[in-house]
DSSP file (Angstrom, degrees, kcal/mol; ACC not computed):
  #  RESIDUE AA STRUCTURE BP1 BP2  ACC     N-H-->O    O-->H-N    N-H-->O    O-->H-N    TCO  KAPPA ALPHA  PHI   PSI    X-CA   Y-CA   Z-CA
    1    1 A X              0   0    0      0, 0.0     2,-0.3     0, 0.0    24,-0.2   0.000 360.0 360.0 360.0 127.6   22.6  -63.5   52.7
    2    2 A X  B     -A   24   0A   0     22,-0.9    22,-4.2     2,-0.0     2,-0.2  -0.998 360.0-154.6-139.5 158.3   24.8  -60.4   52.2
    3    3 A X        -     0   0    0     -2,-0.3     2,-0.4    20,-0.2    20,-0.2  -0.935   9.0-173.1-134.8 144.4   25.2  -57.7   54.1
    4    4 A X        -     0   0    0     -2,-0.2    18,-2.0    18,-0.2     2,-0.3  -0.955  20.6-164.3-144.3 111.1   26.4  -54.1   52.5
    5    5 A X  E     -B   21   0B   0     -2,-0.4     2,-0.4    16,-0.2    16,-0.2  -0.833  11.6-176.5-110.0 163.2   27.0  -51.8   56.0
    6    6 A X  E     -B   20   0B   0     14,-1.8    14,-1.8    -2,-0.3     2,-0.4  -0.944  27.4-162.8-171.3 122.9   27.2  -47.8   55.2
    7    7 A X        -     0   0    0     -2,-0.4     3,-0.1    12,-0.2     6,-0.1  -0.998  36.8-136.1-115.0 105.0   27.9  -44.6   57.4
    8    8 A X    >   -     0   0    0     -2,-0.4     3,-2.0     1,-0.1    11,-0.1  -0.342  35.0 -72.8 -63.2 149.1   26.6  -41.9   55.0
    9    9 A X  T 3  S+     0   0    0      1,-0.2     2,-0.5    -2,-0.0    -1,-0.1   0.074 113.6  12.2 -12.2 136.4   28.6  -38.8   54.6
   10   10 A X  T 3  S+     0   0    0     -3,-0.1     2,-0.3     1,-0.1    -1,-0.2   0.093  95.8 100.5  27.6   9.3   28.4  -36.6   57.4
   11   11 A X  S <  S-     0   0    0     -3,-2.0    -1,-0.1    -2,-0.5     8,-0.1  -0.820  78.0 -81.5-110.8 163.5   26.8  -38.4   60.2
   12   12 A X        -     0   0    0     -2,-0.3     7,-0.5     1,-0.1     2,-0.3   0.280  22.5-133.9 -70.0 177.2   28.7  -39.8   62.8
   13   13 A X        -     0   0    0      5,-0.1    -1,-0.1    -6,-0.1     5,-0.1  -0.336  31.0-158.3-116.2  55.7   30.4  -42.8   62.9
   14   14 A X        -     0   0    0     -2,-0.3    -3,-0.0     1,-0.1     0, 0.0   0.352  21.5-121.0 -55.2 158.1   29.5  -44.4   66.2
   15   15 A X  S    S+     0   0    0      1,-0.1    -1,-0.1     3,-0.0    40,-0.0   0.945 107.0  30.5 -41.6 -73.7   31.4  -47.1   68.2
   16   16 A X  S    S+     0   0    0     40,-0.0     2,-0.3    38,-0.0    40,-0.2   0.316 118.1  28.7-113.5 -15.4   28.8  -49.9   68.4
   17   17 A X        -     0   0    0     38,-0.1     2,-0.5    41,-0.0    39,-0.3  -0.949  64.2-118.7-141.9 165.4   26.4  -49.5   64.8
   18   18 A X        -     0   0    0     37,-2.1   -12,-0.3    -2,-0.3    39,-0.1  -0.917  19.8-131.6-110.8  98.9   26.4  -48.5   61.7
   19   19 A X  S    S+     0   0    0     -2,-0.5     2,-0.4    -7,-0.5   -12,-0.2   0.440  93.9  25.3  -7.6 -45.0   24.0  -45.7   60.5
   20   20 A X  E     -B    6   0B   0    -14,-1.8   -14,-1.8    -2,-0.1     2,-0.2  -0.950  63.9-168.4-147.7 132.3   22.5  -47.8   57.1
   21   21 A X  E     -B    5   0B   0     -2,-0.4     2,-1.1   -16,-0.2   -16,-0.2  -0.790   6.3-158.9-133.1  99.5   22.4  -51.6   56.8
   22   22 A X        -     0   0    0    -18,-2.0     2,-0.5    -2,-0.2   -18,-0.2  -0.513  13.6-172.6 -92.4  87.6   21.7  -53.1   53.3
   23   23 A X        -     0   0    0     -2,-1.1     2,-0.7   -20,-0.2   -20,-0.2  -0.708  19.2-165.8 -79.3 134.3   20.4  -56.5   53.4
   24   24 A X  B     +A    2   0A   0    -22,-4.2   -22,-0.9    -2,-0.5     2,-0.3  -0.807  52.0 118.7-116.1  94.8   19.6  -59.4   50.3
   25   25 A X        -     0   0    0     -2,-0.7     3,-0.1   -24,-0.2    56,-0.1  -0.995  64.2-133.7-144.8 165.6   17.8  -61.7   52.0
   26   26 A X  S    S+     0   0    0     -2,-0.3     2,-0.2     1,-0.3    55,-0.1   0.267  84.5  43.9-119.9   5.8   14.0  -63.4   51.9
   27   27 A X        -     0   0    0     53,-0.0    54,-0.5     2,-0.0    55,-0.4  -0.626  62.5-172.9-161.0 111.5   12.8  -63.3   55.5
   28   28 A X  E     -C   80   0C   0     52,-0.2     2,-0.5    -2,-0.2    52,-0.2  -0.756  11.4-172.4 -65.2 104.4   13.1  -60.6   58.1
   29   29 A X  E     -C   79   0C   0     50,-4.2    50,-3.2    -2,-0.4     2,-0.3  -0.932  16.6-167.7-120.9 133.9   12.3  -60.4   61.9
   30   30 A X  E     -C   78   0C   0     -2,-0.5     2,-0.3    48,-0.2    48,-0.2  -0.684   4.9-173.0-122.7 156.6   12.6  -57.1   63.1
   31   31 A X  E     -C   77   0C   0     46,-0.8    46,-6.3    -2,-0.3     2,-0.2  -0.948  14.6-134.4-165.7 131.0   12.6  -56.4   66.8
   32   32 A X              0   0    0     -2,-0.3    43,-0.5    44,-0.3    44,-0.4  -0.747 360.0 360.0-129.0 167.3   12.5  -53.0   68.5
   33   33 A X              0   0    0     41,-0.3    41,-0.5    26,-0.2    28,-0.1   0.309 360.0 360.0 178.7 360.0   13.7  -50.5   71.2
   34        !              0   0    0      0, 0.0     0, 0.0     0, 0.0     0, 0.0   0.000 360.0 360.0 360.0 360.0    0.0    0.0    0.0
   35   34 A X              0   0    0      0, 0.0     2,-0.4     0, 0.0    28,-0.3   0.000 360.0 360.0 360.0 125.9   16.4  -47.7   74.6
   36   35 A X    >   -     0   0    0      1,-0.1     3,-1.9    26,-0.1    26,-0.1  -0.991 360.0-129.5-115.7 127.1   16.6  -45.5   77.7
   37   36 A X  G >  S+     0   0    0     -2,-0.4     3,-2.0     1,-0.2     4,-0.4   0.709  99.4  63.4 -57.7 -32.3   19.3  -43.2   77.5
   38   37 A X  G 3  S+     0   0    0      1,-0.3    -1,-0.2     2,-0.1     4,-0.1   0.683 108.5  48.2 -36.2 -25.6   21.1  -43.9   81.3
   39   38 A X  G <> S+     0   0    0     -3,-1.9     4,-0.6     1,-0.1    -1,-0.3   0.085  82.4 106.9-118.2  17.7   21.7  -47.6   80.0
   40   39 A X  H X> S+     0   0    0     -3,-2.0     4,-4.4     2,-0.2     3,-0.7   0.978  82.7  41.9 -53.3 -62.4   23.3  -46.3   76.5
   41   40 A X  H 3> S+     0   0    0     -4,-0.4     4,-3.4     1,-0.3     5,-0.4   0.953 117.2  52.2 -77.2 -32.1   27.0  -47.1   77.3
   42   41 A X  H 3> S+     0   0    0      1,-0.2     4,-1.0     2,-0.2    -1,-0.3   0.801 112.5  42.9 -71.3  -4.7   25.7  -50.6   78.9
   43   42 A X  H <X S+     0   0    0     -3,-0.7     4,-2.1    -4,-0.6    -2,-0.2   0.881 118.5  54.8 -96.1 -30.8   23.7  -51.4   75.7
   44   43 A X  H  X S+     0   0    0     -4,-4.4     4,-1.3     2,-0.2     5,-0.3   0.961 103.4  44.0 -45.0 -55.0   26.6  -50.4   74.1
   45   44 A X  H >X S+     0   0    0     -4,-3.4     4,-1.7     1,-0.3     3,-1.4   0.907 114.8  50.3 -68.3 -35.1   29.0  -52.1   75.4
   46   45 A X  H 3X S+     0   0    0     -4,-1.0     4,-2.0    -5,-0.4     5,-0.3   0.891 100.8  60.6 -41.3 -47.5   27.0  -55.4   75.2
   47   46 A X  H 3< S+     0   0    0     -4,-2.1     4,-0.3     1,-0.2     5,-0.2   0.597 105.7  53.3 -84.3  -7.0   26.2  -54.9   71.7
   48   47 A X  H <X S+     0   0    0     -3,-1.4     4,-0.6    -4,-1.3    -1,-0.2   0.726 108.7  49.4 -73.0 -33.1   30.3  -55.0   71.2
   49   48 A X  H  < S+     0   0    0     -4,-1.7    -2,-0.2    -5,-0.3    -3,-0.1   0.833 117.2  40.7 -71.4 -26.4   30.5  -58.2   73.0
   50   49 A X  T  < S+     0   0    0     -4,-2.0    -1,-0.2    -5,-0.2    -2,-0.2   0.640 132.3  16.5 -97.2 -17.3   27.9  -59.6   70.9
   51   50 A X  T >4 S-     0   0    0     -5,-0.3     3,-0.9    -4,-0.3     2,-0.9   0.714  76.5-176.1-111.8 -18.0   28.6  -58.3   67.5
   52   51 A X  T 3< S+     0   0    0     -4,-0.6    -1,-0.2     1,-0.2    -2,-0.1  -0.569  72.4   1.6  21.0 -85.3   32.0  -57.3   68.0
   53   52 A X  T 3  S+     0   0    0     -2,-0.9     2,-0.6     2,-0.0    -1,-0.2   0.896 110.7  89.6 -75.3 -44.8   32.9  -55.6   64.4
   54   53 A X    <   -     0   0    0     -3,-0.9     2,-0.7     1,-0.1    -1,-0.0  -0.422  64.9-162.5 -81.1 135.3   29.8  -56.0   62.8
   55   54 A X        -     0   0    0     -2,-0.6   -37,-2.1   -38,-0.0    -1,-0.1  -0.686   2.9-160.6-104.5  61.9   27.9  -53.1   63.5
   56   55 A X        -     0   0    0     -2,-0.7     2,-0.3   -39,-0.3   -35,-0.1   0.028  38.7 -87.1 -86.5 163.4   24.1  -53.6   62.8
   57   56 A X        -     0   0    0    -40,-0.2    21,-0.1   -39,-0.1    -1,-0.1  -0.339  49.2-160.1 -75.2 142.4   22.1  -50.6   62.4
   58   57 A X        -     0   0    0     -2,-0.3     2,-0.2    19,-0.1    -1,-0.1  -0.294  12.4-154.2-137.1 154.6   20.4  -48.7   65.9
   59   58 A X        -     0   0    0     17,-0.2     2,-0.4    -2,-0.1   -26,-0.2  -0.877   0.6-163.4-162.8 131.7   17.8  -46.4   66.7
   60   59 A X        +     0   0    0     -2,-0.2   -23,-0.1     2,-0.0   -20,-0.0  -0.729  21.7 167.7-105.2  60.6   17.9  -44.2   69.8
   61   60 A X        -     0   0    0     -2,-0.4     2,-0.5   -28,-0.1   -24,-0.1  -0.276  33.8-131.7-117.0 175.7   13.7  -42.6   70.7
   62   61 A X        +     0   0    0    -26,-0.1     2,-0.5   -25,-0.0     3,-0.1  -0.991  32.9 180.0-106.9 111.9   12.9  -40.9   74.1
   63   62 A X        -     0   0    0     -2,-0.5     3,-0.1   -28,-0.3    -2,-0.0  -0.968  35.5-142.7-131.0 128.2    9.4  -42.6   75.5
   64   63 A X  S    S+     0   0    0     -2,-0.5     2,-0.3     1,-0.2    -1,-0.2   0.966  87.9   5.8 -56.5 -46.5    7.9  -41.6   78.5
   65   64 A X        -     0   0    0     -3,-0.1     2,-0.3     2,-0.0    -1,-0.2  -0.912  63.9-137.2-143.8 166.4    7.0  -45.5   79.0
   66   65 A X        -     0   0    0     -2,-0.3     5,-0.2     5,-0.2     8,-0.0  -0.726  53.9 -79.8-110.0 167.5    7.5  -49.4   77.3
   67   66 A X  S    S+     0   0    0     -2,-0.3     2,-0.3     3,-0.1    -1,-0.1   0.434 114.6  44.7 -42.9 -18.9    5.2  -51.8   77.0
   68   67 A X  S >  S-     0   0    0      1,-0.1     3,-2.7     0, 0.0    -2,-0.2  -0.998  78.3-123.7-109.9 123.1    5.3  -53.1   80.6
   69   68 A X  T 3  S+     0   0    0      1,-0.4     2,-0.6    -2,-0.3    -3,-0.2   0.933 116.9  47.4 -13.0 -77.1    5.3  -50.9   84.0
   70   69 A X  T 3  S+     0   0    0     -3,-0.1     2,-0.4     2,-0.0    -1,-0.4   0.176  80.3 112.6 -75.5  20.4    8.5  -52.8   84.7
   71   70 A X    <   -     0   0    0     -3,-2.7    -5,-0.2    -2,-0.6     3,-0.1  -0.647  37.0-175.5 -69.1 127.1   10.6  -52.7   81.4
   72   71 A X        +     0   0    0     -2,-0.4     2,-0.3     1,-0.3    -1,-0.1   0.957  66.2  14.1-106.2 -35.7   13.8  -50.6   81.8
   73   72 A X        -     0   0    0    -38,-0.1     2,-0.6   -34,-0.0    -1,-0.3  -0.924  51.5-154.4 -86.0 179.0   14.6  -51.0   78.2
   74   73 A X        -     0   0    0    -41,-0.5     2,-0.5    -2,-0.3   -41,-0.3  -0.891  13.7-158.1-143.3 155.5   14.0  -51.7   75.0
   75   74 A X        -     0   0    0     -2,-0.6     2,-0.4   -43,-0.5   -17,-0.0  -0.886   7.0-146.2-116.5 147.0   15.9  -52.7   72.1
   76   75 A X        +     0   0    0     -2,-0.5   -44,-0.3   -44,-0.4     2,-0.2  -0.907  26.5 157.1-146.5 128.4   15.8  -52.7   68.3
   77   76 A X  E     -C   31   0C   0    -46,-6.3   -46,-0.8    -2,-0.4     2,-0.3  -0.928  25.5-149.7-167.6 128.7   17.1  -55.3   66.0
   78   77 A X  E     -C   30   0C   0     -2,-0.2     2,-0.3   -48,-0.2   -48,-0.2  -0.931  18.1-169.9-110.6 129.8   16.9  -56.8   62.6
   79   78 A X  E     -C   29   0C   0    -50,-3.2   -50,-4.2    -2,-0.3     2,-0.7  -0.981  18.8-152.4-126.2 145.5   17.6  -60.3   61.5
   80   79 A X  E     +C   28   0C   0     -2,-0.3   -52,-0.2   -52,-0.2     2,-0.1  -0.675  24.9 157.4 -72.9  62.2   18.0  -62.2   58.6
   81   80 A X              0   0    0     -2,-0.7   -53,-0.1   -54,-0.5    -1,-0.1   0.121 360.0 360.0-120.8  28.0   17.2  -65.8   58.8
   82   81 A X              0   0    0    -55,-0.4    -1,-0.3    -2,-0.1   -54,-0.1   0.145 360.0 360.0-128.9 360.0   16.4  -67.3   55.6
């Protein structure tokens, strides 16, 4: 597997991901999510767990998640073949 990480020209360059993440690999599990109030805690987890590598993030506003009782939700791609 390689992985090719990319902050295009003129968007920002955030702490904890990296705008564009270029995978070559042959099986993908994707996994998704966020409420903004828990941003700097999802950050700061997602430094303790990736620490440099920076995989790429997606931020949405939703009135609700799939369960009454979800406080977030998260979004995440892996590679595992």
């Amino acid at each position: 597997m390689t992985l090719e990480f990319l902050d295009p020209d003129g968007l920002p360059r955030p702490e904890s991901y990296t705008q564009v993440v270029v995978v070559t690999g042959s099986r993908l599990v994707f996994v998704a999510g966020h409420r903004p109030e828990y941003l700097p805690i999802i950050s700061e987890a997602r430094i303790a767990v990736f620490g440099e590598h920076k995989p790429a993030d997606t931020l949405l506003g939703v009135e609700t998640l799939a369960e009454p009782g979800y406080l977030i939700e998260v979004e995440a791609v892996a590679v595992v073949d």
